[in-house]
C-alpha positions, 0 to 999 in steps of 0.5 A: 494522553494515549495510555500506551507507546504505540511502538511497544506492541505488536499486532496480536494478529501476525501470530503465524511466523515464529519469528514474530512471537520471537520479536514480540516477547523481545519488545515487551521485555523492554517495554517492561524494562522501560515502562510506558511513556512519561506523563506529567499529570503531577508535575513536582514544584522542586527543581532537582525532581524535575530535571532528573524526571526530564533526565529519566524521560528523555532516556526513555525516548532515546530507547522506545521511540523511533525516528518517524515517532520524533519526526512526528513529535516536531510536526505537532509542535510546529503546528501548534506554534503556528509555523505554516504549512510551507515552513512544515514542508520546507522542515520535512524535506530534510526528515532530520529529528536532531541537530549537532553541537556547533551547527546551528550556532557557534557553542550550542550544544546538539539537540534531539528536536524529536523527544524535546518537541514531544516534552513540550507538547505534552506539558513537561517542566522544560526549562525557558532555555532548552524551549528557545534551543528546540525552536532555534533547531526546528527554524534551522532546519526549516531554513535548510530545507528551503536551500534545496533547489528546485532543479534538484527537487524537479529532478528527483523521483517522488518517493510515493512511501514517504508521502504515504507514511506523511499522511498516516502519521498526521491521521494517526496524531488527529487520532490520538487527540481524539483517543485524548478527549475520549480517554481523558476528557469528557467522555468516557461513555461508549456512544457507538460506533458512527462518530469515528466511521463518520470520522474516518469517512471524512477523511476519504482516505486511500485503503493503504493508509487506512490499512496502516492506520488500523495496524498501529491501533490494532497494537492496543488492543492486546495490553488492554484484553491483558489487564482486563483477563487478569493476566498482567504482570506487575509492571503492566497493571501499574500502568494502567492502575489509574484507570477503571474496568470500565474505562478499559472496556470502553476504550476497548470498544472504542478501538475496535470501532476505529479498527472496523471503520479503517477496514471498511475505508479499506474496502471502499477504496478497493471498490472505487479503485478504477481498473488498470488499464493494459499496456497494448503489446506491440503486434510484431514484438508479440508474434517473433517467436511465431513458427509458420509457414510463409508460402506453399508451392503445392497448394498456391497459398500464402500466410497473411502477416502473422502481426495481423492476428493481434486483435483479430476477431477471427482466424483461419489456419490451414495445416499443409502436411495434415490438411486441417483447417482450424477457424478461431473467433475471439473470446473477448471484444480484444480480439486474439493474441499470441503468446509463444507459438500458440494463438490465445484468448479464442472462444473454444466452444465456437472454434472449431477444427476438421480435416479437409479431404478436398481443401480446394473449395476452402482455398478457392473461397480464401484467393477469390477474397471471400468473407468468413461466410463463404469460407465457413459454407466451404469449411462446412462441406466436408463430411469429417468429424469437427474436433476442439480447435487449437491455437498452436502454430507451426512450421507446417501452418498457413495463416490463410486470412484475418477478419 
C-alpha cells in the first residue's frame, strides 16, 4: 500500500520556472479536493457502504489517475492472475485501459479495465460479476493485440519511449511492493542503504530509466518533509495521521536511499556508455565549398586533389600572389579535414608558416616527388621570419602535395 498517489506531487526540485510553481499548487488544490487514494484496511460488511465506497473510489481514479497509471494497474493484474508473458505483450500492443458498451459482448456495458484492475489488486469488495467482466475485457483485448499482423509490426519503427516507459513502470511496481513490505509489513526499522543499492544493481538498468525511476520517488519526499515540519494542512495530516513520526522519518530515509541508488546507476551507466562513433564524411562532399587554385602557369605548379586533404597527416600550400608557404601536420591520428574553406584540426604548435623569397628550391623538391624531409630542408632555407600558420584557403592557393 503506498501512502501516497505518485501523480498528486511535483518533484520539489523543478522550482526554477515559475510555471511549475504555477502547476504545483493547481495539483496539490486537487489532491486536497480529492484526497489520497482509497485503501481498504476496514472493509464494511454492509453492501450499500461498499457499493458507495467503490463509487467514491472509482471517481477518484477517474480524477487522479493517468493512462500510463491504469495500463500499469492491468499489467499487475495480469501478472497476478497468471497471464503469460506473450498474453501481456499481446495486451500491451493495443495500450487500451478500457472497453466500450457492446464491444466485447452484445449488452455488456463498456469498463475502465485500468481503475477496476487497480480495486482488485488492492483488495476492494469488487462484486463476483464486475471480477469476470474486468477479465472477460483484459482476455478481449489480449486477443486483439494478437490480430495485429506481423507485416504490419515488421513494418512500423520501434517507438524506443514506449519501451523505455514499459520498463520504468514495471520497476517502479516492483518498487512500491518493496515500499509495501517496508511500510506495512515487517519492517519499519531503517537498516542502511545497501539492500535497495544492491536492488537497484541488480537490476543493471539504463540511466534513462534510473533517472525516471529517481523522479516519481523524488514526488514523495515534499509531503512527507511537510507533515514532519509541521506545515500540513488538515487534509494532509490526515492522510497520514495512521502512521508514526518515526515511521515518516524512516521512510524518509528509505527513499532518499532509493533516489542515491538510481542516481548513482545514473552515473554508472554514463561510464559504460561505449563512445559514439562519427559517421566519416565523404572527402569530396567535404572540400566543395574549398576555393583553390588548380594550376599556376608562372610558377609550373599544380594543386593535388583538394579530397586528398581529408585525413592527411600533412599539408603543404603555397600562396602564389604573396609566396607563402604554409605546412600543416594533423592534431589527431584523424588526420586533417576541412570545413568551409578553411583546412581544420592541425596542430598549431608544429605548423608553420613563412614567406619564400626564392620558392624554387621548395618547388623543385614538391615536382622531382620529394618527402616531407626534403620539402621541410627547402622549407627550411630561407631566412624570413616563421609565423602561426593558418588553415584558410583561397582562390590564390595551391595545395602543392599530401603526406
Amino acid at each position: 500500500m503506498s501512502i501516497t498517489h505518485a501523480d498528486s506531487f511535483v518533484n520539489p526540485l523543478d522550482r526554477k520556472i515559475s510555471y511549475d510553481k504555477i502547476e504545483r499548487m493547481a495539483i496539490n488544490s486537487e489532491k486536497a479536493h480529492w484526497g489520497l487514494e482509497p485503501q481498504w484496511t476496514d472493509i464494511s460488511k454492509d453492501s450499500i457502504e461498499q457499493s458507495c465506497a467503490l463509487a467514491r473510489a472509482e471517481n477518484w481514479y477517474h480524477h487522479m489517475a493517468s493512462e500510463d497509471d491504469r495500463r500499469r494497474w492491468i499489467f499487475e493484474f495480469m501478472k497476478s492472475h497468471k497471464f503469460t508473458d506473450a498474453q501481456i505483450k499481446s495486451y500491451g500492443r493495443t495500450g487500451r485501459v478500457s472497453v466500450d458498451a457492446d464491444e466485447v459482448a452484445p449488452n455488456e456495458p463498456g469498463c475502465n479495465l485500468g481503475a477496476l484492475a487497480r480495486l482488485v489488486t488492492l483488495g476492494a469488495p469488487v462484486p463476483e460479476v464486475r471480477k469476470e467482466r474486468l477479465l472477460r475485457g483484459v482476455r478481449y483485448l489480449v486477443a486483439k493485440g494478437l490480430t495485429i499482423r506481423e507485416e504490419e509490426k515488421a513494418d512500423a519503427v520501434p517507438n524506443i519511449q514506449d519501451r523505455i516507459r514499459e520498463q520504468v513502470s514495471n520497476l517502479i511496481a516492483e518498487l512500491e511492493q518493496l515500499e509495501d513490505a517496508f511500510f506495512v509489513g515487517k519492517t519499519t526499522e531503517y537498516k542502511g542503504c545497501k539492500d535497495i543499492e544492491d536492488y537497484i544493481k541488480s537490476k543493471n538498468i539504463r540511466g534513462v530509466q534510473a533517472s525516471r525511476v529517481a523522479e516519481w520517488f523524488k514526488r514523495r519526499i515534499d509531503p512527507i518533509e511537510t507533515v514532519l515540519e509541521g506545515k500540513a494542512d488538515e487534509q494532509l495530516k490526515e492522510g497520514y495521521s495512521i502512521y508514526s513520526k518515526k515511521q515518516l522519518k524512516e521512510y524518509l530515509k528509505w527513499l532518499n536511499c532509493l533516489i542515491i541508488a538510481c542516481q548513482h546507476q545514473v552515473e554508472v551507466s554514463k561510464k559504460l556508455r561505449a563512445p559514439r562513433r562519427r559517421k566519416p564524411k565523404d572527402p569530396v562532399k567535404a572540400v566543395k565549398s574549398l576555393k583553390y587554385k588548380k594550376e599556376d602557369t608562372t610558377w609550373k605548379i599544380k594543386s593535388v586533389a583538394p579530397y586528398r586533404i581529408i585525413g592527411a597527416e600533412k599539408a603543404v600550400l603555397f600562396n602564389t600572389k604573396t609566396r607563402v608557404c604554409t605546412i600543416l601536420e594533423a592534431e589527431t591520428r584523424e588526420g586533417l579535414s576541412v570545413k568551409g574553406t578553411t583546412i581544420i584540426g592541425f596542430d598549431s604548435s608544429k605548423s608553420k608558416s613563412k614567406k619564400l623569397r626564392k620558392p624554387e628550391p621548395l618547388l623543385k623538391a614538391i615536382r622531382e616527388e620529394g618527402g616531407i624531409r626534403s620539402v621541410k630542408n627547402a622549407f627550411g632555407q630561407s631566412n624570413t621570419a616563421e609565423k602561426d600558420a593558418k588553415g584558410r584557403v583561397n582562390e590564390d592557393t595551391v595545395i602543392l602535395v599530401t603526406y
